[in-house]
C-alpha positions, 0 to 999 in steps of 0.5 A: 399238446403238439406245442409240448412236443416240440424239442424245446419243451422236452425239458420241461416234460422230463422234469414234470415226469420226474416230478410226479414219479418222485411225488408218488413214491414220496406218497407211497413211503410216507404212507408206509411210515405211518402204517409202521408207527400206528401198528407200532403203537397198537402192539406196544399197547396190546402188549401191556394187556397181554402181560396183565392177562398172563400174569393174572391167570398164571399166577392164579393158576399155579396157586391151584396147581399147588392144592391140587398137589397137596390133595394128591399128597394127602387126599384124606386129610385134604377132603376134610379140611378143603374149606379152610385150605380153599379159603387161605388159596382165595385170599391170594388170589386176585380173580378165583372165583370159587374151587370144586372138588370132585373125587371120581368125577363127582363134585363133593366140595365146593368154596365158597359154599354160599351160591354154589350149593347147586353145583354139589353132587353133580357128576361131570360125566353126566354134565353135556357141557363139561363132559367131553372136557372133564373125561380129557382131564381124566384121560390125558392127565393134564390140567385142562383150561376152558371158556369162557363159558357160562358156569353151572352155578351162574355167570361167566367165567374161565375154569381150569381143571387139574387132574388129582393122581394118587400113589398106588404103587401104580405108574403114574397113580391112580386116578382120585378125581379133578380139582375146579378152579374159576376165575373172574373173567370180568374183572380180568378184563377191566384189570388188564384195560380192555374195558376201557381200551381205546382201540378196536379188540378181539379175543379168540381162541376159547378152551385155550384154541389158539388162532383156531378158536372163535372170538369171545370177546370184542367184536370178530370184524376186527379180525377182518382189518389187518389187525396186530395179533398177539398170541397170549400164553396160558398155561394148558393153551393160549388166547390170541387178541388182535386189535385196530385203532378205533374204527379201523386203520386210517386211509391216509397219513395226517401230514398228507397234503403238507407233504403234498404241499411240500412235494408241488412247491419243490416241483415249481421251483423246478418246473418253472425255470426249466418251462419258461427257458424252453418258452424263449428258446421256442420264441427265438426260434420263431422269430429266426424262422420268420425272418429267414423266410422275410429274408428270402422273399425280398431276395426273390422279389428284387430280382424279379423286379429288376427284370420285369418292371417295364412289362408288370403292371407296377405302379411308380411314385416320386415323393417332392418331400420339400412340398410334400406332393407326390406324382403317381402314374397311372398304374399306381392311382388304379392300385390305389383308387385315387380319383382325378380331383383328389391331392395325391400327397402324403397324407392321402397316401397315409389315409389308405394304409390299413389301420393296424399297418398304418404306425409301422409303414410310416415308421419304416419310411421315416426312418429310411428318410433319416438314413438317407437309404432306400427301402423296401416294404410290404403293407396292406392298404383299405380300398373303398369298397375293394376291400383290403389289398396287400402292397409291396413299395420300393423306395430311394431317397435322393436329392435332385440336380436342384438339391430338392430331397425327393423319394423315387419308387415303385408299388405293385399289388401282390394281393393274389400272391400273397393269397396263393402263398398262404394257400401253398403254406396251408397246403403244405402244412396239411400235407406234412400233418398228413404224412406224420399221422401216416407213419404214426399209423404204420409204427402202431400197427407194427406195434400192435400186430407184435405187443399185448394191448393190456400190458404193452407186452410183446405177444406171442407172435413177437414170440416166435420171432423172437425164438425163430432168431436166437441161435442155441449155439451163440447165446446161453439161455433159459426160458422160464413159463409163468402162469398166474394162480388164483387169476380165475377166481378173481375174474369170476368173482371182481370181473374183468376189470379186476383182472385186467388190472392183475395182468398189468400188475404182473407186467409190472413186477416182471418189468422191475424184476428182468434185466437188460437183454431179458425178454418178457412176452404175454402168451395169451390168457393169465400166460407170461414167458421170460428170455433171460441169458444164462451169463445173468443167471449164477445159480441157475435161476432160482433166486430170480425166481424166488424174488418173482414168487414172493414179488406176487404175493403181495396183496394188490388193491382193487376198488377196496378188495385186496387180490392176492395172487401167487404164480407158478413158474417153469424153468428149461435151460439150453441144455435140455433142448436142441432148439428154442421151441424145444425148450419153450415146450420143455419149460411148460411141462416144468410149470406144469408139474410146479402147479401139480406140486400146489402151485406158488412153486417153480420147477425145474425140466428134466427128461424124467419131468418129460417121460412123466409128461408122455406117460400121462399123455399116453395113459390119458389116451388110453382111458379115452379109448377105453371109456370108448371100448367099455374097458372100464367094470364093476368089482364088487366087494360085499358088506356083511352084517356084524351079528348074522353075517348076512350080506346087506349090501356091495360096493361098486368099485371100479376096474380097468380092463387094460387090454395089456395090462391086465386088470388095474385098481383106481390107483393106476388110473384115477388121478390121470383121469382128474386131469384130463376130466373124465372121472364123471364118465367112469362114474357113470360106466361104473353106475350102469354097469351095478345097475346091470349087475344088480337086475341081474342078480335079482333075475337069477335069485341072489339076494343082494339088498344094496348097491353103492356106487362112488359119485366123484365131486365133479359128477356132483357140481353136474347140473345135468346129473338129476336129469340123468339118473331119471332116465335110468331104472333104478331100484327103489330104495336100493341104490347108495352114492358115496361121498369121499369126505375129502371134499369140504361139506361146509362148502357146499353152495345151495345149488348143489344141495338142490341137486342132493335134494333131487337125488334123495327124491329118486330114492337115492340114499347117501353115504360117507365115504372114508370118514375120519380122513377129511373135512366133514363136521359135525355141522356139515353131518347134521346139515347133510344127514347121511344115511351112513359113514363109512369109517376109513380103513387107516381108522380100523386098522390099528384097533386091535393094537392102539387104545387110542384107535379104538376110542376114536372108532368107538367115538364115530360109532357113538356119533353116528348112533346119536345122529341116526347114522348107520357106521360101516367099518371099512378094512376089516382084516381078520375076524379079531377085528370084526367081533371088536367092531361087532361089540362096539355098536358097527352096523355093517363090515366091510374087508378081505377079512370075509371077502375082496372085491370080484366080479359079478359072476364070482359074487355070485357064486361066493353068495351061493356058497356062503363060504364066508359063515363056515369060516 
């Protein structure tokens, strides 16, 4: 790796980055052709199918519109000759199936008569199935498309009903009865290919429901594989299909590797030359540095042998090169180990160089003898049983007086130098190594101590420096405080792991998205804070932060989960603050009213968003010490029986004893409450204080049957909440809780059913409040089974002006006397009112129509008169 580092090498490593990083992309953009070109081919393919399925139930369908014209016109006659009218209809049509006629709802006429004979005589309105359907025919004066169903005379198929008015001199006419038409569902599918279809189909959106309908058709996992959807156009409706590629959408392009392939033999071509390049010139290099130092030591040796050869203990030789002899001093028989009786020739000599030395000594000294110049050596010699000594040998050729070619020299041994200047090379190779991890250390603690570990990102330390430096007065600029929505459910739900990899995702996309000079920091948690200067910013920054919006929402993939994410970002620019702190804090009360508006939004500071900012503040002090005080009360509003207007019960609504506002309605107080936590409290102030109420009431004689106290949802997910209510005196068979029905029943996980369970065993009865305004089902009634509704206020109101209202309030009662359920009517402002709600079947009545929330004494005393029967 340290190899790669050298600057050499830099080349070759650019090149490898650009390599991978155009590979990835060239990846990701031929993955993204292929997604485009198979939902291409799957919505050519839906298409076609949709138009068969439009064109064969609209053509069939207008045909029937036509008769049930034609029996509008002419009723009499038509009823008569139905058979033969209905036969020329079907000879037509591609899918009808059979025709009913059913004048006041009751079916009289049927084609084909073989097999639908026990369709005859029957009365919609008495069919479960067809009921609700036939009476909307009736009722809205449109023709109705339902199913696929299974048919009253068998089998299955699509029923379009058509209401029949006849003239009477009336607007609109006189309702006559309904014209039924079925199709052939079956042979609709296999006409429009979806028997036979080789891709993955869905069909949903029954009675003509749209997207909002379930599947009837297909298998409903294909919904959950992104697939293409077409919305197909019936008339009264319309069906949505949606469809994959068999088994789903392909994980990986077919021409993947031969794009790889391509990609890594483009790659080589450039890898290759940039790396063997850096290879020689690292070799170059080398080989200088080597013979620089080579260099350097001769010099150095030379002169320290021309100054200390008399007194080093240096051997010298003379080489008779014409006998070959060679006369050694002593000095130099001892280096060597030469013994008196041996030769001391050349050959002798030759036989102790060491054997990878042994070619290139001789080498250097033969040519030295060929040039006739003097030479200078270092080798390594084998001594027997002394082991391997380094030499260093000078020599100059000569020619004697005589003309005798001889070799004058010296040799000493340098084994201990040469030993000690690998110790000082190694010593100083460790220390250089030594010194660069030091440094390394000191830059990554610089780093960490300012830099968010999992993103890289400056913290909130680099921060503060970062705001302590800017000056207001020389720079333009603007703070925007992000906070990631949806990040909580994705670390409880996928772990840690998942949103470690949300937060680099989001680093990321801040990354692409800031400029030169913009500042992104990590601030702690699912927090981020953007600098950005005023002069990149025209319109004021809300085209940047549209782009980091719609940049979040796309999906990011994880471990075969798709996490999709939304942010919500505050923006305070320099005007709006005096410093730059001021203007952080300014930016996280804009970010916190962007999330109150439904998070994925920005918004932008201003003094109103901060005097709101200190309204909730000081208003959330308050509630906190008010819960301490005891300022919050009960106000009771009676229930009255809507046939002897006896008192069958009060609601316990909470108050706010303001110490300088007076008495105040949840309205002034509710929502700040959510925010800071505390409703659970109040629900249990207001709960204590009914309970006291109640025992009161009981010890001097009035006689009040129930209580019903509101329990918020966060009271509810209290796993403390059963514990709490068996430590209290409750009156059996007395006490109601009210459940808004804006909190989603369908939801609810088991844990809170178990609570509900508990509760139901302390005698506790449940109530649902505000029904009609909200989530609940007729499933969630069945599975939660209420002891009563209360029907909402903005539901009773307008009974006594709107049919429509009335039907609706009249439909909740019918419900709740169906399922078992006591209906009280809230909002009951006059006594018109009452006796409308008294003759549709309401169990009890609630409003200022008989008396308004009061205090426990004034319900006292307003039980005692009994004013309310006299009015």
């Amino acid at each position: 790796m340290r190899r790669l580092l050298r600057p050499s090498y830099i080349p070759a490593v650019i090149a490898l980055a650009v390599i991978l990083t155009a590979a990835f992309f060239a990846e990701r953009q031929n993955a993204s052709v292929n997604e485009v070109r198979s939902r291409a081919m799957v919505a050519e393919r839906l298409t076609a199918i949709r138009s068969k399925i439009e064109r064969g139930i609209t053509d069939d369908v207008q045909l029937v519109r036509g008769l049930a014209a034609l029996i509008a016109a002419r009723p009499d006659m038509i009823e008569a000759d139905f058979p033969r009218v209905a036969r020329e209809i079907a000879s037509q049509s591609s899918y009808l199936r059979n025709l009913a006629l059913a004048p006041d709802m009751v079916i009289a006429q049927v084609y084909p008569r073989a097999g639908n004979e026990q369709a005859l005589g029957k009365d919609y309105r008495l069919i479960p199935q067809q009921r609700e359907t036939a009476l909307r025919v009736r009722d809205e004066n449109r023709m109705i498309l339902a199913g696929p169903m299974n048919l009253i005379q068998g089998g299955y198929g699509l029923s379009a009903r058509f209401p029949i008015r006849v003239e009477d001199g009336t607007s609109g006419g006189r309702f006559w009865g309904i014209l039924s038409a079925v199709l052939k569902i079956d042979q609709l599918y296999r006409d429009a290919g979806l028997m036979e279809s080789e891709l993955d189909l869905a069909l949903s959106g029954r009675d003509g429901t749209g997207a909002q309908g379930p599947v009837f058709f297909g298998a409903a996992e294909v919904l959950q594989r992104n697939p293409v959807r077409l919305t197909i156009d019936l008339p009264g409706g319309n069906w949505v299909i949606s469809g994959t590629p068999a088994g789903g959408w392909p994980h990986s392009p077919p021409n993947l590797w031969t794009v790889r392939m391509a990609i890594a033999f483009a790659g080589l071509l450039l890898l290759v030359p940039v790396y063997t390049l850096g290879r020689l010139m690292d070799e170059r290099q080398q080989h200088i540095t080597i013979l620089t130092q080579k260099e350097e030591r001769l010099s150095a040796l030379s002169h320290r042998l021309r100054i200390a050869l008399d007194v080093s203990e240096t051997g010298t030789w003379e080489w008779d090169l014409a006998r070959d002899v060679v006369f050694m001093d002593r000095r130099m028989q001892e280096i060597y180990e030469f013994h008196e009786d041996e030769d001391p020739g050349a050959a002798l000599w030759r036989s102790r160089l060491h054997p990878l030395d042994r070619e290139d000594t001789t080498a250097r000294v033969h040519e030295a003898l060929r040039t006739r110049q003097p030479y200078q050596i270092q080798f390594r010699i084998i001594v027997p049983d002394k082991g391997v000594r380094h030499i260093r040998s000078i020599g100059s050729p000569y020619t004697d007086a005589k003309g005798i070619q001889r070799v004058a020299g010296v040799n000493w041994d340098i084994t201990a130098d040469v030993a000690k200047t690998e110790s000082l090379e190694e010593a100083r190779r460790l220390a250089e190594t030594r010194s660069r991890e030091i440094e390394a250390a000191r830059h990554r603690m610089e780093f960490n101590a300012l830099h968010d570990p999992l993103t890289g990102l400056p913290n909130r330390r680099y921060l503060d420096q970062k705001l302590n430096a800017l000056s207001l007065e020389s720079l333009a600029i603007s703070i925007f405080h992000l906070d990631l929505d949806r990040f909580k459910d994705i670390n409880d739900t996928l772990g840690h792991a998942a949103g470690d990899q949300v937060l680099r995702h989001a680093a990321d996309i801040l990354r692409s998205k800031m400029r030169a000079g913009d500042f992104i920091a990590r601030i702690g948690g699912d927090e981020f804070v953007v600098i950005v200067t005023n002069n990149s910013l025209p319109d004021q920054g809300e085209t940047l932060a549209r782009e980091i919006i719609a940049a979040f929402h796309a999906p990011l993939p994880y471990h075969g989960h798709e996490c999709r994410i939304g942010v919500s970002i505050g923006i305070a620019r320099q005007a709006e603050a005096e410093t730059p702190e001021q203007l952080l804090v300014n930016a996280d009360i804009a970010l916190y009213e962007a999330k109150r508006d439904g998070r994925g939004r920005y918004r932008f500071f201003t003094p109103a968003l901060k005097a709101a900012a200190l309204t909730t503040k000081k208003v959330g002090d308050e509630i906190l010490r008010g819960l301490e005080r005891g300022e919050f009360i009960a106000y009771f509003q009676p229930q009255f029986s809507p046939v002897s207007l006896d008192i069958v019960g009060v609601e316990a609504l909470a108050r706010w004893q303001h110490p300088t506002r007076g008495l105040l309605a949840p309205a002034a107080f509710l929502e700040t409450a959510e925010e800071i936590g505390v409703v659970s409290r109040i629900d249990d102030s207001i709960l204590d204080c009914g309970l006291e109420a109640l025992h009161s009431w009981d010890a001097g004689g009035v006689s009040i049957p129930k209580l019903s106290v509101n329990l918020s949802h966060s009271r509810l997910m209290d796993e403390s909440l059963p514990e709490r209510l068996e430590a209290l005196d409750l009156p059996a068979g007395r006490l109601s809780f009210e459940l808004l029905e804006s909190i989603s029943f369908d939801d609810w996980d088991n844990r809170i059913m178990a609570t509900i369970k508990r509760i139901r065993a302390m005698g506790i009865e449940l109530e649902i409040d505000d029904f009609g305004s909200g989530y609940a089902s007729i499933t969630s009634l069945l599975k939660l089974t209420p002891n009563r509704l209360k029907i909402d206020r903005q539901l009773v109101m307008p009974i006594l002006s709107s049919n429509r209202q009335l039907r609706l309030v009249s439909s909740i009662i019918d419900i709740g006397r169906a399922l078992g359920i006591d209906v009280v009517a809230e909002g009951v402002e006059t006594r018109n009112h009452a006796d409308v709600l008294r003759a549709l079947g309401a169990h009890a009545l609630q409003g200022y129509a008989f008396a308004r929330p009061m205090s426990k004494e004034a319900l006292t005393a307003f039980v005692s008169e009994q004013s309310w029967k006299a009015a």
